[in-house]
C-alpha positions in Angstrom: -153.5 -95.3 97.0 -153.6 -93.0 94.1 -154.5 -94.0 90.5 -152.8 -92.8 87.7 -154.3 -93.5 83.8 -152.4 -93.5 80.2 -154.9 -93.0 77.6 -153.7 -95.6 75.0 -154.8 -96.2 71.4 -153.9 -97.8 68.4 -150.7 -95.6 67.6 -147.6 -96.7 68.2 -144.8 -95.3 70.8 -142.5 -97.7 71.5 -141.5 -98.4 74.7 -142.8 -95.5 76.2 -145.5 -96.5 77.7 -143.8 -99.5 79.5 -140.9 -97.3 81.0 -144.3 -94.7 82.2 -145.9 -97.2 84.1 -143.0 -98.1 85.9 -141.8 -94.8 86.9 -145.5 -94.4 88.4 -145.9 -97.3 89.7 -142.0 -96.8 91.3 -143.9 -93.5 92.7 -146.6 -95.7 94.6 -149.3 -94.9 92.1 -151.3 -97.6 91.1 -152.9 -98.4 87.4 -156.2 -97.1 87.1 -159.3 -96.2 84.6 -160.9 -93.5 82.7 -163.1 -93.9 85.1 -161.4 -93.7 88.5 -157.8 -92.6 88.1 -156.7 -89.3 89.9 -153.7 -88.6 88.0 -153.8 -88.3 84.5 -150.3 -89.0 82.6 -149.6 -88.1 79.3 -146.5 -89.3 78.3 -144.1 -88.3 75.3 -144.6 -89.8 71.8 -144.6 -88.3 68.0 -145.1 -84.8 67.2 -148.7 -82.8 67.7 -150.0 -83.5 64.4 -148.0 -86.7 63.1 -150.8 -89.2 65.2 -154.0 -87.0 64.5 -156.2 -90.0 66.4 -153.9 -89.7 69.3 -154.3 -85.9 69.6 -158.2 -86.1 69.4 -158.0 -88.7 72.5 -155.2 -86.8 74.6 -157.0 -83.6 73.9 -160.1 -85.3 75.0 -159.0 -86.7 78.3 -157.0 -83.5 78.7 -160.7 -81.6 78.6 -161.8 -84.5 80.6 -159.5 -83.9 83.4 -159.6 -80.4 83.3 -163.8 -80.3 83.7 -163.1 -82.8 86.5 -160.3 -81.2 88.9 -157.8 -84.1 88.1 -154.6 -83.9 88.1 -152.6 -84.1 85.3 -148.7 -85.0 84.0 -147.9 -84.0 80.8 -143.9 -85.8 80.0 -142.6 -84.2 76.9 -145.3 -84.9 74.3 -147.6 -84.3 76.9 -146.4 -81.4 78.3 -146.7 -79.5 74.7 -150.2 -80.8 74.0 -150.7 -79.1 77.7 -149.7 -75.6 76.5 -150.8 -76.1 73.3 -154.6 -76.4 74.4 -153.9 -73.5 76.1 -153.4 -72.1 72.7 -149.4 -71.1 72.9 -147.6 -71.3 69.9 -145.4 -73.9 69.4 -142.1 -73.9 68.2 -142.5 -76.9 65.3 -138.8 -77.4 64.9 -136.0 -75.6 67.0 -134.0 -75.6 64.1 -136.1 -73.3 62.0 -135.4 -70.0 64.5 -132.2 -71.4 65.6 -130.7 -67.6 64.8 -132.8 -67.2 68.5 -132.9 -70.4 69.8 -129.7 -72.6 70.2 -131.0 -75.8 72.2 -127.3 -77.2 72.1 -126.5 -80.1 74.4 -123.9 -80.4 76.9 -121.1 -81.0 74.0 -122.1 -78.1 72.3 -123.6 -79.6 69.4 -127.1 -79.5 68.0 -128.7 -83.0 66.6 -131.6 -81.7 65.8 -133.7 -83.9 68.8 -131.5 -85.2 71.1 -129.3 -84.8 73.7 -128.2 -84.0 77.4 -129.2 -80.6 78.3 -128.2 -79.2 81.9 -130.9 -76.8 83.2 -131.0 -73.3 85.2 -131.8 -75.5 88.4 -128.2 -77.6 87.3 -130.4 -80.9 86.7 -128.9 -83.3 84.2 -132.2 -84.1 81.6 -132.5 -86.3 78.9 -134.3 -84.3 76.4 -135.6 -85.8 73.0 -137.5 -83.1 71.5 -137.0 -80.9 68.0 -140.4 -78.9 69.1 -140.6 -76.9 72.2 -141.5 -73.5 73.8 -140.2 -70.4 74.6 -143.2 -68.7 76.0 -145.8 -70.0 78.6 -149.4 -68.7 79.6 -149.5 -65.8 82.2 -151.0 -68.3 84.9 -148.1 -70.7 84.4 -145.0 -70.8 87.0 -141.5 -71.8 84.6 -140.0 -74.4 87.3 -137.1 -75.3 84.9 -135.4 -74.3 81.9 -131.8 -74.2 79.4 -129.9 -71.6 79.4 -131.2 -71.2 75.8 -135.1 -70.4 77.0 -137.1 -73.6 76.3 -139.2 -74.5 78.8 -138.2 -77.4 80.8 -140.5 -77.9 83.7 -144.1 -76.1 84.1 -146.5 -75.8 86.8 -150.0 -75.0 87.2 -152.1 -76.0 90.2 -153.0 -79.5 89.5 -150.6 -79.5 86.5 -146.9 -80.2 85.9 -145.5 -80.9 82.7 -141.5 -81.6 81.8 -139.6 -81.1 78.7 -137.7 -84.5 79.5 -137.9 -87.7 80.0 -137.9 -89.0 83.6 -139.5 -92.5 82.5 -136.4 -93.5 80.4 -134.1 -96.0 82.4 -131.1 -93.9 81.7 -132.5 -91.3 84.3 -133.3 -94.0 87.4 -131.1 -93.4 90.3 -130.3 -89.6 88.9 -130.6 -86.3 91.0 -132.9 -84.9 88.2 -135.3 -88.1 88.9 -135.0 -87.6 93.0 -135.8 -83.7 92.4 -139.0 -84.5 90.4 -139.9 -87.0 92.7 -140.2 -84.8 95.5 -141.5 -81.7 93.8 -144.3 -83.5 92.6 -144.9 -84.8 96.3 -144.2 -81.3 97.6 -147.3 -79.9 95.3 -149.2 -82.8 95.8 -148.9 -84.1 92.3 -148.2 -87.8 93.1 
């Protein structure tokens, strides 16, 4: 059985971690280590910056991982500090180059974070972001995305990353959740 590992620290994040480890476990992964996990999961959280201890150790076990051939899942969060260490730019607050970018959700309206975005492949996400991306490195494949441009669902062998959030309960027993499931099987992710 493959292992999957959260790096955790003394930061908080809710209930995020909780709702991770059952969507994994829900995949047949089982809890591992920093020593013996094969899937590494970084889940989504507070912005690149706001936790600087947090960064140092996701950016750490994202080097880790890297060096080591692991796999890795980067879920919101996660998936920027992925494309951030690869040194893309990231958008810091939609908002701010809304003239270009208008991440609006399905009733047309733009919170500023939060809504229910539908996505070029017609999958119903719960995305809770105000940062984002709108460009990807060269050796990236864009899976998913809003009609807007930001990046919903990257790929790179060994690495898959999504805009939204799969681990919220709101999302069990959706198509979106079924259509990660097996595209993660399909690359041999999970």
């Amino acid at each position: 059985m493959r292992k999957y590992w959260i790096p955790e620290g003394d930061w908080p994040i809710g209930t995020g971690y909780e709702h991770a480890h059952r969507l994994l476990q829900s995949w047949g992964l089982a809890p591992g280590t920093q020593e013996d996990y094969d899937l590494l999961v970084l889940p989504g959280g507070a912005d690149i910056g706001k936790r600087p201890q947090r960064d140092e150790v996701e950016l750490r076990a994202l080097e880790h991982a890297n060096g080591n051939g692991k796999k890795i899942f980067g879920i919101c969060r996660g998936m920027q500090l992925m494309l951030y260490s690869e040194g893309m730019p990231i958008i810091d607050h939609i908002p701010d180059v809304s003239v270009l970018i208008e991440h609006r959700t399905l009733t047309g309206d733009w919170t500023g974070q939060s809504g229910w975005h539908k996505t070029a492949l017609g999958l119903l996400v719960n995305s809770r972001h105000h940062q984002g991306f709108s460009g990807w490195p060269a050796d990236w494949e864009i899976l998913d995305y809003t009609e807007d441009g930001i990046v919903e669902t990257i790929y790179r062998k060994n690495r898959y990353g999504v805009q939204w959030h799969p681990e919220h309960p709101e999302m069990i027993n959706t198509y979106a959740l079924e259509w990660l499931k097996q595209d993660l099987k399909k690359r041999d992710m999970i």
